[in-house]
C-alpha positions in Angstrom: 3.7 14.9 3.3 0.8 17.3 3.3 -0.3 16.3 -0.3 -0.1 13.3 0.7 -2.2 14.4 3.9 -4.7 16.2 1.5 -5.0 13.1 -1.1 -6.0 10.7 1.3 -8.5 13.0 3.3 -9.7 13.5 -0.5 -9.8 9.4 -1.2 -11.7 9.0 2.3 -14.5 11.7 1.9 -15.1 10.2 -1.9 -15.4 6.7 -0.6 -16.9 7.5 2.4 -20.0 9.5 0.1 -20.0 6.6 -1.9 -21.0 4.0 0.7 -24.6 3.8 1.9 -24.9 2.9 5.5 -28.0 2.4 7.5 -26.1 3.9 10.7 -25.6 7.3 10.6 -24.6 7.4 13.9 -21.3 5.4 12.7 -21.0 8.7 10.4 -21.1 10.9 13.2 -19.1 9.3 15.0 -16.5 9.5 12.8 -16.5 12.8 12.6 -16.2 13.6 15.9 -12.8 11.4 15.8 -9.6 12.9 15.9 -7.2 12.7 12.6 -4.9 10.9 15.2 -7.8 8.1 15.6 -8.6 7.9 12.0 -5.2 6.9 11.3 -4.8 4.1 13.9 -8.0 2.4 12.6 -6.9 2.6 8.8 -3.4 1.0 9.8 -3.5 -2.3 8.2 -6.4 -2.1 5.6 -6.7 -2.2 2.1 -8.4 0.6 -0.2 -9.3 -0.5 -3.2 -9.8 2.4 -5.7 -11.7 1.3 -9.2 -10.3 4.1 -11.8 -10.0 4.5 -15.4 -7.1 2.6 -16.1 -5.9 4.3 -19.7 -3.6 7.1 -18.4 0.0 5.4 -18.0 1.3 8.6 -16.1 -1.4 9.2 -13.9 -1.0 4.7 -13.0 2.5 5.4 -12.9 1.9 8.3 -9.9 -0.3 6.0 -8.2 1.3 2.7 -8.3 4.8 4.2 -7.8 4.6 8.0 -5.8 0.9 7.0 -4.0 1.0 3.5 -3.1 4.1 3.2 -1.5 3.7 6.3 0.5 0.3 5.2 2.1 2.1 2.3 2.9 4.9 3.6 4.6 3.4 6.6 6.6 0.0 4.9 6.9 0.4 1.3 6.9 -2.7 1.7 4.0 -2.2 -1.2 1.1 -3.6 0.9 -2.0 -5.0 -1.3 -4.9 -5.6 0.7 -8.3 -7.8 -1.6 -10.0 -8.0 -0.5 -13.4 -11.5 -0.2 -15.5 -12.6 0.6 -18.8 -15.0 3.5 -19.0 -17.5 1.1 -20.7 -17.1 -0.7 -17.6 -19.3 1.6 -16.1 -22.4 0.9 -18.2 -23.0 -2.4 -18.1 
């Protein structure tokens, strides 16, 4: 439970310093939410994370240990979309 605690936190922060966002009041904000809060408004989304698809362990871990645990505690549907690391340069 608190890996999977710690792994999400981890998947939120990246994501979160990957989005640019004219608001940084929305920022603040969040951070003055409790974890409690945090969860409620996740319950229900999607997160979409774009990784290099060519490890079949580590898509295994996330598609059969991740996935169905953010679902379960969260109510988070995780999408692995696979890429190809070429996939980045273009």
């Amino acid at each position: 439970m608190r890996k999977l605690a710690v792994m999400f936190l981890s998947i939120f922060v990246f994501l979160s310093a990957c989005s640019n966002t004219e608001q940084p009041k929305e920022q603040e904000s969040l951070l003055k939410q409790s974890w409690k809060d945090i969860e409620a408004e996740a319950k229900n989304t999607t997160v979409r994370m774009f990784m290099w698809g060519g490890d079949d362990g580590i898509n295994r871990y996330m598609d059969e240990w991740v996935a169905p645990r953010l679902k379960k505690e969260y109510g988070i549907t995780f999408e692995r979309v696979p890429m190809d690391t070429s996939d980045g340069y273009k």
